[in-house]
TORPA-638098 format. One record per residue: residue in one letter; x, y, z of N, C-alpha, C, O, CB in turn. Coordinates in nm, 4 decimals, always signed. Atoms other than C-alpha are relative to their C-alpha. Glycine has a CB too. Layout:
residu:a | nxx:X | nyy:Y | nzz:Z | caxx:X | cayy:Y | cazz:Z | cxx:X | cyy:Y | czz:Z | oxx:X | oyy:Y | ozz:Z | cbxx:X | cbyy:Y | cbzz:Z
...
//
This chain:
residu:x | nxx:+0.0910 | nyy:+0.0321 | nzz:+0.1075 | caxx:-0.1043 | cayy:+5.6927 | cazz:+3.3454 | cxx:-0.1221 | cyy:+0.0899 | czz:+0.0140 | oxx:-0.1688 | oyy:+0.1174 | ozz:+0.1245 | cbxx:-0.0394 | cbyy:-0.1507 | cbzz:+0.0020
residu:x | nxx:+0.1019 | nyy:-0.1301 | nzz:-0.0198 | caxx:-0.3795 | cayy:+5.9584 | cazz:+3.2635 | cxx:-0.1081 | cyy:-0.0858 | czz:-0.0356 | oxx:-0.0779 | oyy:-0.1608 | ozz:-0.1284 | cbxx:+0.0177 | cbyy:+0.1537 | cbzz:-0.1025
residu:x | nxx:+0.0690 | nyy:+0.0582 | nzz:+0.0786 | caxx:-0.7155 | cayy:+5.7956 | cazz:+3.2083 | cxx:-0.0917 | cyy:+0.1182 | czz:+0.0210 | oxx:-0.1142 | oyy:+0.1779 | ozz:+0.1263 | cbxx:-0.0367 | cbyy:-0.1475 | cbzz:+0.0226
residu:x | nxx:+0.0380 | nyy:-0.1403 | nzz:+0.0020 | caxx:-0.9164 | cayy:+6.0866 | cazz:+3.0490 | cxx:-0.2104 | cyy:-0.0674 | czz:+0.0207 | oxx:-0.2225 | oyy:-0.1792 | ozz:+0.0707 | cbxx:+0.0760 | cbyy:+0.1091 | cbzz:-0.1992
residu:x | nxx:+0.1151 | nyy:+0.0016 | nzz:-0.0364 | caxx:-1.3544 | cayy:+6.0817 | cazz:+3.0719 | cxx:-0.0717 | cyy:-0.1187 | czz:-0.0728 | oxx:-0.1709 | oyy:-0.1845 | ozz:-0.0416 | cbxx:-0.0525 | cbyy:+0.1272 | cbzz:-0.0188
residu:x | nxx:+0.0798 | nyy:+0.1234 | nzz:+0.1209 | caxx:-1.4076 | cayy:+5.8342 | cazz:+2.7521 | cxx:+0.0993 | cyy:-0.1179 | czz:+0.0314 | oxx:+0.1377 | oyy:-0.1884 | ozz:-0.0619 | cbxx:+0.0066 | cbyy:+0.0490 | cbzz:-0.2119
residu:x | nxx:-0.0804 | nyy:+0.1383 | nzz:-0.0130 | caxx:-1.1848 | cayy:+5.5543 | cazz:+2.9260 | cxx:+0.1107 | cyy:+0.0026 | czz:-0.0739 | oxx:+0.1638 | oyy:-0.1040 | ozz:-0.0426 | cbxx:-0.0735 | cbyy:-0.1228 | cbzz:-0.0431
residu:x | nxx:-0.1065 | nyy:+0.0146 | nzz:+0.0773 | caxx:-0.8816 | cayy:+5.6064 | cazz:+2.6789 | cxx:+0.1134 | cyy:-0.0272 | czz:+0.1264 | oxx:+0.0717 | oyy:-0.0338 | ozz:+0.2420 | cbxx:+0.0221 | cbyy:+0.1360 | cbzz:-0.1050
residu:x | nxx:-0.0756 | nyy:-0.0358 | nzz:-0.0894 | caxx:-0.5615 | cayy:+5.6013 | cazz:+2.8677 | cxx:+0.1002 | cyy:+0.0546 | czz:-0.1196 | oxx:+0.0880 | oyy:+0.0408 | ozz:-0.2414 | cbxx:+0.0422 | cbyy:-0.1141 | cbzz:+0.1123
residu:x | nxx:-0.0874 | nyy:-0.0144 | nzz:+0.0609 | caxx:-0.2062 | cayy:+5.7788 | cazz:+2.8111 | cxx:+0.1118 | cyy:+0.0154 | czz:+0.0793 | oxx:+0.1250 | oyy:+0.0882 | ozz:+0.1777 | cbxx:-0.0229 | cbyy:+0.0800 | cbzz:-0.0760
residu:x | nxx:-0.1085 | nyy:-0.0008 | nzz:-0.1584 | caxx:+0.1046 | cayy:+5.7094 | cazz:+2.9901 | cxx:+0.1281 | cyy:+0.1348 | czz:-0.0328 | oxx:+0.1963 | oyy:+0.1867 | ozz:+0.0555 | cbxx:+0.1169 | cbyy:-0.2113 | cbzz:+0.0230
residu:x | nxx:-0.0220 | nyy:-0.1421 | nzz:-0.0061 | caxx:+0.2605 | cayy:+6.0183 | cazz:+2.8232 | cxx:-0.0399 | cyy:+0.1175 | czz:+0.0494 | oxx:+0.0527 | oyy:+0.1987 | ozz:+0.0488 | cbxx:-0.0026 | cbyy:+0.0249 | cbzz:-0.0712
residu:x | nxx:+0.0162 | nyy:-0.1404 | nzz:-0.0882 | caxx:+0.0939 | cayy:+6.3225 | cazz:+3.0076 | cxx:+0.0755 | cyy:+0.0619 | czz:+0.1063 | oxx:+0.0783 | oyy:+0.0115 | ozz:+0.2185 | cbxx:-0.1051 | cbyy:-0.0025 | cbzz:+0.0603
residu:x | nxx:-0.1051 | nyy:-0.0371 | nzz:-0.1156 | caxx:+0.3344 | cayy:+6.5256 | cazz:+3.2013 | cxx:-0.1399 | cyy:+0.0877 | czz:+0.0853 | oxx:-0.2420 | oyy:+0.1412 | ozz:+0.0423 | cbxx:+0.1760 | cbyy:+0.1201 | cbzz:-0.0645
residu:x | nxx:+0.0731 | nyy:-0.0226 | nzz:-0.0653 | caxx:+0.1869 | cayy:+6.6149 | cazz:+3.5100 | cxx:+0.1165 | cyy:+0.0777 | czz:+0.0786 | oxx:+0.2318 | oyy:+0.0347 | ozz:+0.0753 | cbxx:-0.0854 | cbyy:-0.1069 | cbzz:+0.0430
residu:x | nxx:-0.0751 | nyy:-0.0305 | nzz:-0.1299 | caxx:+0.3303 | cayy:+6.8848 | cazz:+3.8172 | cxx:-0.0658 | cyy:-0.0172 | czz:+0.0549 | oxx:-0.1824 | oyy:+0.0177 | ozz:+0.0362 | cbxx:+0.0554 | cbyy:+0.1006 | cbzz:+0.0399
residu:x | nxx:+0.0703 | nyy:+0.0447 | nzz:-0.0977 | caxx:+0.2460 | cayy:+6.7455 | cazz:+4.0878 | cxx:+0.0306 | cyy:+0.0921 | czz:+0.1440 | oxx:+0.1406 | oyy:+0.1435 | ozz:+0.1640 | cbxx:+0.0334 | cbyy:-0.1518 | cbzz:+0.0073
residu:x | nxx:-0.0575 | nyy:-0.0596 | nzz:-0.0880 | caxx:+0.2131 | cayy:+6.9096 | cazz:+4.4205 | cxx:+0.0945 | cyy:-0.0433 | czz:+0.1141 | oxx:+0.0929 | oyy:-0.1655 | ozz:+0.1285 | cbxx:-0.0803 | cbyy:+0.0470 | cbzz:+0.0355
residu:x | nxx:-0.0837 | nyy:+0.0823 | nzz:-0.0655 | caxx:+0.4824 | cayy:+6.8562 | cazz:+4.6949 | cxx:-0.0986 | cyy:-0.0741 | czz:+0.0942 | oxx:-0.2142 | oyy:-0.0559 | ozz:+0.1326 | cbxx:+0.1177 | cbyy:+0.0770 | cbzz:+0.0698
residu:x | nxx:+0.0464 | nyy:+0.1124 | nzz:-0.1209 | caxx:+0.4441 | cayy:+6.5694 | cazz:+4.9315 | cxx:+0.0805 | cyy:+0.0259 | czz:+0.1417 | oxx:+0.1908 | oyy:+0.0805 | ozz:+0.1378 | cbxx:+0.0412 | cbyy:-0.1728 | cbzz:-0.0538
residu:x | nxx:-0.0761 | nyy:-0.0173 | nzz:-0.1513 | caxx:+0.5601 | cayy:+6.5844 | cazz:+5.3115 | cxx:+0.0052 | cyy:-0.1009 | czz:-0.0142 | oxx:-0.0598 | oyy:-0.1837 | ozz:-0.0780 | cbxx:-0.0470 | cbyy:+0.0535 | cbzz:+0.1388
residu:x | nxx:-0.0323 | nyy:+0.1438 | nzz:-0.0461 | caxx:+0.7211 | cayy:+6.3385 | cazz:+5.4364 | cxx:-0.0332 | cyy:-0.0746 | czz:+0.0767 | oxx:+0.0067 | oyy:-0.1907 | ozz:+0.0869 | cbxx:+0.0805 | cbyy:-0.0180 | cbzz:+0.0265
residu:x | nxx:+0.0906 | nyy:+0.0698 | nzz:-0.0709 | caxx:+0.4838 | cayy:+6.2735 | cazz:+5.6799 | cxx:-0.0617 | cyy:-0.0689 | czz:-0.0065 | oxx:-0.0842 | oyy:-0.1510 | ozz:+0.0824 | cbxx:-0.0492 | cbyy:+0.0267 | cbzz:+0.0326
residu:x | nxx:+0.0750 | nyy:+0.0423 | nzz:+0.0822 | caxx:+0.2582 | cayy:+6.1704 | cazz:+5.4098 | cxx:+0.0276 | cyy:-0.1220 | czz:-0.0218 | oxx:-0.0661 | oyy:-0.2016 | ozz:-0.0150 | cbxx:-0.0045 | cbyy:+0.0647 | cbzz:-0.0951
residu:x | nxx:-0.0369 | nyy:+0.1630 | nzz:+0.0037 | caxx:+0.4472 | cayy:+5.8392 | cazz:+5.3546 | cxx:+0.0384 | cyy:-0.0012 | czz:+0.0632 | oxx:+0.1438 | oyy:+0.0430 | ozz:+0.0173 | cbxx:+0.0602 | cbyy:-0.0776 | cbzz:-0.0725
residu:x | nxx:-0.0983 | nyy:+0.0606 | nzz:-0.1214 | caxx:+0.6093 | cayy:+5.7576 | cazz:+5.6689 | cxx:-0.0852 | cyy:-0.0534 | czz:+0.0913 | oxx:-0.0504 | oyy:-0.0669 | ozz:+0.2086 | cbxx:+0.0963 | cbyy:+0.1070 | cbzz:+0.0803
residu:x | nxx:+0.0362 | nyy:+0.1685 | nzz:-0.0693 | caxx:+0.3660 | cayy:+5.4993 | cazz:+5.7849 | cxx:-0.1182 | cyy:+0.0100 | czz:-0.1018 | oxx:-0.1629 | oyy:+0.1114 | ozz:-0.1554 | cbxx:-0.0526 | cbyy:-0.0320 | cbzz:+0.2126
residu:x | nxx:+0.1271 | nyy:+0.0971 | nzz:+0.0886 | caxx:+0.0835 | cayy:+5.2898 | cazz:+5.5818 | cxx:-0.1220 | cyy:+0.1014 | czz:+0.0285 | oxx:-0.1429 | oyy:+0.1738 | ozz:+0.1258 | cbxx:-0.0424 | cbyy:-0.1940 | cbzz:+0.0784
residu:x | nxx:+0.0798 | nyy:-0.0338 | nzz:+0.0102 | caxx:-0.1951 | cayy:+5.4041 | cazz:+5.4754 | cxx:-0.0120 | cyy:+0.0741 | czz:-0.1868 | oxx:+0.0683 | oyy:+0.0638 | ozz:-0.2795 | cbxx:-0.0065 | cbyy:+0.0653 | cbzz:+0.1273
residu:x | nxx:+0.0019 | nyy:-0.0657 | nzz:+0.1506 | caxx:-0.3425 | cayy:+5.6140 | cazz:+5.1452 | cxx:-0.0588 | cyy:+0.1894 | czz:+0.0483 | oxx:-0.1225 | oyy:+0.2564 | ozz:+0.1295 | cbxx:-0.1540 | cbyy:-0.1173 | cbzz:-0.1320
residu:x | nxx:+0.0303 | nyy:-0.1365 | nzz:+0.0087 | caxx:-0.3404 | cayy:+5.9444 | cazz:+5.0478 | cxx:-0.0257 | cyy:+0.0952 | czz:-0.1267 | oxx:+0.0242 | oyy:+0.0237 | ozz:-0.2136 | cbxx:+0.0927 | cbyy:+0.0471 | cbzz:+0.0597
residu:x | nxx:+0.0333 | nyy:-0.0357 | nzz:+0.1386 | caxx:-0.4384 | cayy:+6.1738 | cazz:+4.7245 | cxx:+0.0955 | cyy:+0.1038 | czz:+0.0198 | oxx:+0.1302 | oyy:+0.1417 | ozz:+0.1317 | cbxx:-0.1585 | cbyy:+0.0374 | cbzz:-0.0494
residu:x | nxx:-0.1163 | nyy:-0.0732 | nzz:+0.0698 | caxx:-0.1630 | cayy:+6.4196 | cazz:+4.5156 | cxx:-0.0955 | cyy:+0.0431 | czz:-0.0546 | oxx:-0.1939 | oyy:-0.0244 | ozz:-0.0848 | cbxx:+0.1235 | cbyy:-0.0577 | cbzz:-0.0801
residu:x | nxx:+0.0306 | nyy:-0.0396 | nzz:+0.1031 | caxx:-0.2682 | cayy:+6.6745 | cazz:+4.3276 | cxx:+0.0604 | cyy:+0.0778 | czz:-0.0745 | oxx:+0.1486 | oyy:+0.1422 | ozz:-0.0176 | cbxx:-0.0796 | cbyy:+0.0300 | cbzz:+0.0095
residu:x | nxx:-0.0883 | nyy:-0.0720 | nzz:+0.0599 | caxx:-0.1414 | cayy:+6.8546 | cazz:+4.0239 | cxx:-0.0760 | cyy:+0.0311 | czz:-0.1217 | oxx:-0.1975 | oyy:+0.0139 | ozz:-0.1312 | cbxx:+0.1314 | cbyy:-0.0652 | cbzz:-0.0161
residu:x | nxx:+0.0588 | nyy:-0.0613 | nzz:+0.1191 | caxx:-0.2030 | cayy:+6.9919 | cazz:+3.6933 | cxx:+0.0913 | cyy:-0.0674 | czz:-0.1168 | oxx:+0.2141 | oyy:-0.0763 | ozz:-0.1176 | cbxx:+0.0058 | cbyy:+0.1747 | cbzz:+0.0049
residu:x | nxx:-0.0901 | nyy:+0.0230 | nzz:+0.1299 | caxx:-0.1397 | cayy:+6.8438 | cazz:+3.3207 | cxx:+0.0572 | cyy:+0.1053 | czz:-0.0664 | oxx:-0.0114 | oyy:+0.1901 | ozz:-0.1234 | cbxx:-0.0684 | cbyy:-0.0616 | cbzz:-0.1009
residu:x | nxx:-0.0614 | nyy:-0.0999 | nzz:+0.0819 | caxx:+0.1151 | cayy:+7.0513 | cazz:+3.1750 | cxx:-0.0321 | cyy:+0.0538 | czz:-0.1060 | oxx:-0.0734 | oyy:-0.0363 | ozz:-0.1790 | cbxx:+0.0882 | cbyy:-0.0256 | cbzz:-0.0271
residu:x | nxx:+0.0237 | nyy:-0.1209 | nzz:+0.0957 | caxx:+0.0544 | cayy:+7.3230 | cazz:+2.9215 | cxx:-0.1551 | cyy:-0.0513 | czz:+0.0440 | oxx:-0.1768 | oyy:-0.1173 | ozz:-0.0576 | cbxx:+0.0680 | cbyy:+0.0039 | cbzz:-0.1945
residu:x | nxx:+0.1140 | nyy:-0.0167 | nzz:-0.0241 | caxx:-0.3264 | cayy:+7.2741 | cazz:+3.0629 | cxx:-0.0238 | cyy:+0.0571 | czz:+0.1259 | oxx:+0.0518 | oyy:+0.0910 | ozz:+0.2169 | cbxx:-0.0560 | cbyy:-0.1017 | cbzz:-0.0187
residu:x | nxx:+0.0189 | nyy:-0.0363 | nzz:-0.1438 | caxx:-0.5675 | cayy:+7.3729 | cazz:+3.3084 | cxx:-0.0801 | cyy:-0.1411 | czz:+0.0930 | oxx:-0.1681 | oyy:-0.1525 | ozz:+0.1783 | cbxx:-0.1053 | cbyy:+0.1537 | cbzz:-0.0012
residu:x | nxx:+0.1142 | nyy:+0.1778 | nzz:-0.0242 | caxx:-0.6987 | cayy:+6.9921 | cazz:+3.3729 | cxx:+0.0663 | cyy:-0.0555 | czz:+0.1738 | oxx:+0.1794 | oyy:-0.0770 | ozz:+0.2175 | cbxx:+0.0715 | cbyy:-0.1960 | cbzz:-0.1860
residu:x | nxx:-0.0119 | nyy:+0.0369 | nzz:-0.1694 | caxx:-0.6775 | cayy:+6.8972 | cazz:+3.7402 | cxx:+0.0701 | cyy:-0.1178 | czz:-0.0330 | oxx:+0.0445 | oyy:-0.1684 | ozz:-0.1423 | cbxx:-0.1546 | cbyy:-0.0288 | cbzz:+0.1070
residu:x | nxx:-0.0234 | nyy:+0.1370 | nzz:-0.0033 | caxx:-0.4757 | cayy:+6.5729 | cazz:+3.8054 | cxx:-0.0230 | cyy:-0.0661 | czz:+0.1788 | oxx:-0.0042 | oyy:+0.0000 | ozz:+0.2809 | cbxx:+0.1672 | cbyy:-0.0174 | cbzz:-0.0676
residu:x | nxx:-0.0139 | nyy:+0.0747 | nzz:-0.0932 | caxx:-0.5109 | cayy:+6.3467 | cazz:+4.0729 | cxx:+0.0542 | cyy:-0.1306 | czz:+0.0334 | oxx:+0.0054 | oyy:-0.2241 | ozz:-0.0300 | cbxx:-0.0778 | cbyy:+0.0015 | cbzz:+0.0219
residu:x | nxx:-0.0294 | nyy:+0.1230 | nzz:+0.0077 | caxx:-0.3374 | cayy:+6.0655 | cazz:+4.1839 | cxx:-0.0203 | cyy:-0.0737 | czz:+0.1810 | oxx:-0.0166 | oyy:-0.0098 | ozz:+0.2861 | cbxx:+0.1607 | cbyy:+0.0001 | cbzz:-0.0750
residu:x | nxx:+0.0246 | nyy:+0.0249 | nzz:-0.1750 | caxx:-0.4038 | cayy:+5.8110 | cazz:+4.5212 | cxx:+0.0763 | cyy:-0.0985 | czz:+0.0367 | oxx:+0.0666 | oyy:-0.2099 | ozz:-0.0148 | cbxx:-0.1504 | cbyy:-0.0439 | cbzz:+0.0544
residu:x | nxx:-0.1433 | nyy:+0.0318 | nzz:-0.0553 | caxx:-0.1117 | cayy:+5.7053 | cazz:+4.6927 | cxx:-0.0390 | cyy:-0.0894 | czz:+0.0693 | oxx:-0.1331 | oyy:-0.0554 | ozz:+0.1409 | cbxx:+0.0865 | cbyy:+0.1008 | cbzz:+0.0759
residu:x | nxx:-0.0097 | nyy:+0.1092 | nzz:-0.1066 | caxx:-0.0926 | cayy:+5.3506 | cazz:+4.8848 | cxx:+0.1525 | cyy:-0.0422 | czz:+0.0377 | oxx:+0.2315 | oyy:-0.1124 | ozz:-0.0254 | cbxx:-0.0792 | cbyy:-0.1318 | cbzz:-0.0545
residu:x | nxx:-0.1042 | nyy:+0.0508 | nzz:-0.0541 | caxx:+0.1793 | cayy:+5.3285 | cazz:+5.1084 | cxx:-0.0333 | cyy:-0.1368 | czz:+0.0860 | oxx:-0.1381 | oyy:-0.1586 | ozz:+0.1468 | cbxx:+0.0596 | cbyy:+0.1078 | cbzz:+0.0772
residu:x | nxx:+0.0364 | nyy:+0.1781 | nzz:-0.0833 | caxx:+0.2102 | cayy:+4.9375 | cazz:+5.2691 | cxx:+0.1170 | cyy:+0.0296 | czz:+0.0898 | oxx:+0.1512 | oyy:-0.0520 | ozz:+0.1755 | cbxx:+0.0237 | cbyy:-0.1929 | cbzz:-0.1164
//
């Protein structure tokens, strides 16, 4: 779900995201992804909670 600067949201935005190791989830804790919205240059971020 993208929520852009004026609070809207959109659960359509394709995003590439960068790879993840597998280190990254293989025990609890959080961590941030980042990637880019497709056909843009808009940063994405997303923050990962593994339990």
């Amino acid at each position: 779900m993208a929520t852009y600067n004026d609070g809207s949201k959109d659960s359509s935005a394709a995003v590439t995201w960068a790879a993840i190791s597998p280190e990254q989830y293989a025990a609890p804790g959080t961590f941030t992804v980042t990637g880019e919205v497709t056909g843009t240059t808009v940063a994405a971020r997303a923050t990962v909670t593994v339990e």
